[in-house]
C-alpha positions as CSV (number, residue, x, y, z in Angstrom):
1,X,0.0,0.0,0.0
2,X,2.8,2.4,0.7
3,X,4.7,1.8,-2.3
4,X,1.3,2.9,-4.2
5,X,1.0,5.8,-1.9
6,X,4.1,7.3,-2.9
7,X,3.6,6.6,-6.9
8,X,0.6,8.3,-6.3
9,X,2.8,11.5,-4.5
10,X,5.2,11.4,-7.6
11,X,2.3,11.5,-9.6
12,X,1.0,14.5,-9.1
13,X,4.2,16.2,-8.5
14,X,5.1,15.1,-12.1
15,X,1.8,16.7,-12.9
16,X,1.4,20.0,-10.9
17,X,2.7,23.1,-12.6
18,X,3.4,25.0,-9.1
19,X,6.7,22.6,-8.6
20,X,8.2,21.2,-11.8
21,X,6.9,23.0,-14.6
22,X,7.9,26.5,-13.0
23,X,11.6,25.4,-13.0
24,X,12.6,24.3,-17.0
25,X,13.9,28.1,-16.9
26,X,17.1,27.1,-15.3
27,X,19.6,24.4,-15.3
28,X,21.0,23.5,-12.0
29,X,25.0,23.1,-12.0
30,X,26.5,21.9,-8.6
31,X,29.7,23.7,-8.3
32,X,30.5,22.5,-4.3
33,X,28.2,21.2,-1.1
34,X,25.2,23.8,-1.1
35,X,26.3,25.6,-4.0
36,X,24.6,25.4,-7.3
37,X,24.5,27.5,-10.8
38,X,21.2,28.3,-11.8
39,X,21.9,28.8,-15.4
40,X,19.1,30.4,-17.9
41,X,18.2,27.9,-20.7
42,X,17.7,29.4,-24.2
43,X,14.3,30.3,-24.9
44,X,13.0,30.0,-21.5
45,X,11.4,32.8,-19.1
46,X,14.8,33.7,-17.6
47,X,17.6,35.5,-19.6
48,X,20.4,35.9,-17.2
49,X,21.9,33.2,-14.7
50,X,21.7,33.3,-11.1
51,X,23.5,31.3,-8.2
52,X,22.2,29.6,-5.2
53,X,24.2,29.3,-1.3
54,X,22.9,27.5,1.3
55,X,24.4,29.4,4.3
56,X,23.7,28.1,8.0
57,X,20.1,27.6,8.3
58,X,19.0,29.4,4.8
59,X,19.9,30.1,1.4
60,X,21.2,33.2,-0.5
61,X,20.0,33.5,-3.8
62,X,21.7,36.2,-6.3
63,X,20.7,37.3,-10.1
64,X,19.2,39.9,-12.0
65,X,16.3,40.6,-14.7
66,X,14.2,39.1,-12.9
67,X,10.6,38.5,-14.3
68,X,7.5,37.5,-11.9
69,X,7.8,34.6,-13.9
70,X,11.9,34.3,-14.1
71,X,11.7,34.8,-10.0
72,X,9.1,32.0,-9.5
73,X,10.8,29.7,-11.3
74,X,14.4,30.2,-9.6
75,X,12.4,29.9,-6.1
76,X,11.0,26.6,-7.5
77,X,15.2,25.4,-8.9
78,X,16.5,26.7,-5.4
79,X,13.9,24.2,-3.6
80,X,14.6,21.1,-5.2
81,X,17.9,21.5,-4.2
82,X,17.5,22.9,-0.5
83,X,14.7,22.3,2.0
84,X,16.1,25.8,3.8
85,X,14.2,28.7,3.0
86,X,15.2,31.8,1.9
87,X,16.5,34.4,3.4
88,X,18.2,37.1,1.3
89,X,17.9,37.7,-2.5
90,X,20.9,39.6,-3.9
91,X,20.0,41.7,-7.1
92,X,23.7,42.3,-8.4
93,X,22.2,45.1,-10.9
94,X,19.3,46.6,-12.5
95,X,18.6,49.2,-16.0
96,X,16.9,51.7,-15.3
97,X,13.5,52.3,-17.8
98,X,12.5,48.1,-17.4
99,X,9.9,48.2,-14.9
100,X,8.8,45.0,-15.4
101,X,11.6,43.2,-14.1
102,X,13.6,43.1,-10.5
103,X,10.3,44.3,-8.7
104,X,8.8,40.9,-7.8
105,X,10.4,39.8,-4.8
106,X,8.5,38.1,-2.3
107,X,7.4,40.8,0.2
108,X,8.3,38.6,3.3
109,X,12.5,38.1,1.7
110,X,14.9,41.0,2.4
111,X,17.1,41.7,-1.5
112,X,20.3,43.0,-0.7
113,X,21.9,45.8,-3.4
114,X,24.6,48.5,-4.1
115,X,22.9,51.7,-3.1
116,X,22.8,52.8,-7.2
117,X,21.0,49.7,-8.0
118,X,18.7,51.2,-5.4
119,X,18.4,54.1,-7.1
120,X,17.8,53.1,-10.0
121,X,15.2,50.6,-9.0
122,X,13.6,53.3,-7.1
123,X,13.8,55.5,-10.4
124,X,10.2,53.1,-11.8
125,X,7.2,54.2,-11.6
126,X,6.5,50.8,-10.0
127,X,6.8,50.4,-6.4
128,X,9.0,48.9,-4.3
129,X,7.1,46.4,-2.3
130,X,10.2,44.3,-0.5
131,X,12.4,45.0,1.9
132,X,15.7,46.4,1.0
133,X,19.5,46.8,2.5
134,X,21.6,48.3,0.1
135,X,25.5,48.7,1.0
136,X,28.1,51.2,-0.5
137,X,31.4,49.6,-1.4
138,X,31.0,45.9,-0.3
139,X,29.2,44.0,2.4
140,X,30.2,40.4,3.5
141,X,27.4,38.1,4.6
142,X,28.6,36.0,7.5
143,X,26.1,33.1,8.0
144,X,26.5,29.8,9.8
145,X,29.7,28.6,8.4
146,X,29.6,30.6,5.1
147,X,31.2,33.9,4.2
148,X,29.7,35.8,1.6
149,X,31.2,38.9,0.2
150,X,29.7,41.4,-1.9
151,X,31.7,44.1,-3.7
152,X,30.1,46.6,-5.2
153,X,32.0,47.5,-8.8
154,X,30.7,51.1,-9.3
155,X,30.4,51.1,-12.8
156,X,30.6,48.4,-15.1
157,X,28.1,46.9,-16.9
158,X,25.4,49.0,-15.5
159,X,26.5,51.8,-12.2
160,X,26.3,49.5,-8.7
161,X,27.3,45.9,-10.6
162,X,27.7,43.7,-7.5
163,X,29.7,40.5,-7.7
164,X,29.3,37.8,-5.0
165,X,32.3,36.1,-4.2
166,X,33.0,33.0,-1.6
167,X,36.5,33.3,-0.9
168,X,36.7,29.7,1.3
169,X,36.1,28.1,-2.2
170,X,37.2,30.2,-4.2
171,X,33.5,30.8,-6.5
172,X,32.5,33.9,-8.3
173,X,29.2,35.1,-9.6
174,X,30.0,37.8,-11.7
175,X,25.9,38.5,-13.4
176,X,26.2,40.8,-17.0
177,X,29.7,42.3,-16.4
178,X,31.1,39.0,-18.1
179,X,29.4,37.0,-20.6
180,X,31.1,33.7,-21.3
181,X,30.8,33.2,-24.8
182,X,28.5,35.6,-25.6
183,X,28.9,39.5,-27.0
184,X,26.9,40.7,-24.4
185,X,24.7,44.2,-24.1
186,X,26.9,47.2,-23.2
187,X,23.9,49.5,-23.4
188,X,24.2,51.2,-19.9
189,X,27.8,50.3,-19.9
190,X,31.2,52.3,-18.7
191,X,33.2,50.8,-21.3
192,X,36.8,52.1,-19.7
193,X,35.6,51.0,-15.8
194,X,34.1,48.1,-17.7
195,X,37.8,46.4,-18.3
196,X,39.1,47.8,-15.0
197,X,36.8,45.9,-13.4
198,X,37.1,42.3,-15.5
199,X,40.9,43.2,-15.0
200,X,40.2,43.0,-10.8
201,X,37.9,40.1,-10.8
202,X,41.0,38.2,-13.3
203,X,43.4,39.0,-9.9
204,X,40.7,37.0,-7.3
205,X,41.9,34.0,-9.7
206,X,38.4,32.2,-9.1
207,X,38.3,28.7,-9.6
208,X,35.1,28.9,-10.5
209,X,33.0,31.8,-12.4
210,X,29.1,31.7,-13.0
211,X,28.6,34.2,-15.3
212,X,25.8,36.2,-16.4
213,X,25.2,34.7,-19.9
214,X,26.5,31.0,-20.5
215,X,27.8,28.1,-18.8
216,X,29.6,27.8,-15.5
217,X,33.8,29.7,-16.7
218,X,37.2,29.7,-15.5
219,X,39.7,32.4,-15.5
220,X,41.1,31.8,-19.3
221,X,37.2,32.0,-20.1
222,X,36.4,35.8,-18.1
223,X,39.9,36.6,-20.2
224,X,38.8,35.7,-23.5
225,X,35.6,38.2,-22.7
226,X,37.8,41.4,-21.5
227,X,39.7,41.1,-24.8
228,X,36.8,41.1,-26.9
229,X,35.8,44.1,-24.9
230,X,39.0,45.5,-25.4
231,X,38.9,44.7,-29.1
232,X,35.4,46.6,-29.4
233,X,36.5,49.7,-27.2
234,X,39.8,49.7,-29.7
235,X,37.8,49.7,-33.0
236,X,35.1,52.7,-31.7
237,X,38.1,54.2,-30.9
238,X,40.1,54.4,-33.7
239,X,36.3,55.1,-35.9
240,X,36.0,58.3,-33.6
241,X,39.6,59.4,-33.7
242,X,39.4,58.8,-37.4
243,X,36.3,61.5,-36.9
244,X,33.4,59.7,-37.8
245,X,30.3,60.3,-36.8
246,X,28.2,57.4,-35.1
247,X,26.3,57.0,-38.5
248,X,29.4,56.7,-40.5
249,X,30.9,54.3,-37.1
250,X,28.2,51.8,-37.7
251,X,28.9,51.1,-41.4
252,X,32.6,50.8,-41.1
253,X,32.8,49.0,-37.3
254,X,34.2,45.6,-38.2
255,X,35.2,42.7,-35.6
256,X,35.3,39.7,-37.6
257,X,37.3,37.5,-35.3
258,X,34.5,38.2,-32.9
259,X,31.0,37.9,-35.2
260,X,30.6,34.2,-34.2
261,X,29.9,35.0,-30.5
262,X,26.1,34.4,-29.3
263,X,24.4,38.0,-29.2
264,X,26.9,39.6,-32.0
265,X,24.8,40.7,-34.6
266,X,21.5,41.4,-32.4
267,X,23.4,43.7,-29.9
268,X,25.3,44.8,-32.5
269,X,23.8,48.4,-33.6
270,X,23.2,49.0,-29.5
271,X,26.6,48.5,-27.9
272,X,28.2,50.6,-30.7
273,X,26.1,53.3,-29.8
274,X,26.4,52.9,-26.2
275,X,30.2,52.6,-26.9
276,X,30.3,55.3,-29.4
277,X,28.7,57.9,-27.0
278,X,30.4,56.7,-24.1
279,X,33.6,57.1,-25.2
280,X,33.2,60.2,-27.3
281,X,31.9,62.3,-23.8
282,X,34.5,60.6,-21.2
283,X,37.9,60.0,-23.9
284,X,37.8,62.0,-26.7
285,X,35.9,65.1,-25.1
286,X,38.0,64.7,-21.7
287,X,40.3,68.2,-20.7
């Protein structure tokens, strides 16, 4: 009779769309005891990885562009591989202008942020409905038996990227300021601070990277991304020294050593704007 019982359980977990449907958004990666990779599958509801710590009594979860529906299913991943609940989400970034994502946190969960991801969370015309504890420079998260430290880059990818770093092991989550094999979107980027700050996350030497795009890296693999950022920096450049305008930048950009990486040609038109004006206002127009 039990054995039935429990087919019958497994059953209807296999049907019910509150448990397993509601977690195909991710693939779960163990990287050591309690800590897992949460990486976005392709077509899914999630675009952007996350990473999951179980720390004493409760778990630390830590991502970004997070959808209602992105956010449930990570809370589903995280709880077929913890029973702990919990306690504090991390949002390592946010763009300012996309309300609909980053403002669904469970209203009972503390989310933990640099204070310019608060700011420009706070910039929507949505709410904030959660609790939050933003930090300035860095925090570090000392639960149970687990240190957690959280530096906060200042501008990178976005202004307020946070990286989570657990220095017993030796694991980094870095979210959007590396992409591992992948172009990446530089539209709110810094693109000078932006290799400074791959250049300071290479000296941690991480024995493990999750990274916001792509599967789980290593060191040669966050090194391969700062010198196609390089590369692209070099080329706008050399358009705008050349005194093009950004018209004229798009026609004759060319990175063919660097077309065949996921996200190329749809971010394409974007990052060399983003590029284009940021360099032109903090490089070329610089006293």
């Amino acid at each position: 009779m039990r054995f039935f019982q429990i087919l019958l359980v497994f059953s209807l977990l296999l049907g019910s769309t509150s448990v397993w449907a509601n977690t195909f958004s991710y693939e779960l990666e163990k990287l050591e005891e309690g800590v897992y990779a949460a990486i976005a599958k392709a077509g899914s509801r999630a675009t952007s990885n996350a990473i999951i710590i179980e720390a004493g009594d409760s778990v630390v979860v830590a991502g970004a562009h997070f959808t209602s529906e992105a956010l449930r299913d990570l809370i589903s991943a995280t709880a077929l591989v913890s029973v702990k609940p919990i306690r504090y989400f991390i949002l390592s970034h946010h763009h300012r202008g996309f309300s609909h994502v980053d403002l669904d946190f469970p209203p009972s969960k503390e989310v933990i942020m640099s204070w310019q991801t608060y700011q420009a969370l706070s910039s929507q015309s949505r709410p904030i409905r959660f609790p939050v504890m933003f930090f300035d420079q860095g925090l570090t998260l000392k639960v149970g038996e687990r240190t957690i430290i959280l530096t906060n880059m200042e501008r990178g990818h976005t202004e307020g990227d946070t990286v989570v770093y657990l220095p017993d092991s030796g694991i980094l989550f870095t979210s959007d300021l590396f992409y591992n094999g992948g172009a990446g979107y530089l539209g709110d980027g810094h693109m000078q601070d932006w290799i400074l700050a791959l250049e300071f996350l290479e000296r941690l030497r991480p024995e493990k990277i999750v990274p916001g795009y792509g599967p789980v890296a290593k060191r040669g693999d966050l090194t391969d991304f700062k010198n196609y950022l390089r590369a692209f920096v070099s080329e706008i450049l050399y358009l705008i020294e050349k005194g093009h305008s950004l018209a004229e930048t798009k026609r004759k950009f060319s990175l063919s050593r660097y077309e065949h990486l996921a996200g190329f040609g749809q971010f394409r038109d974007v990052n060399i704007e983003r590029a284009y004006e940021d360099l032109k206002n903090t490089v070329v127009n610089a006293p």
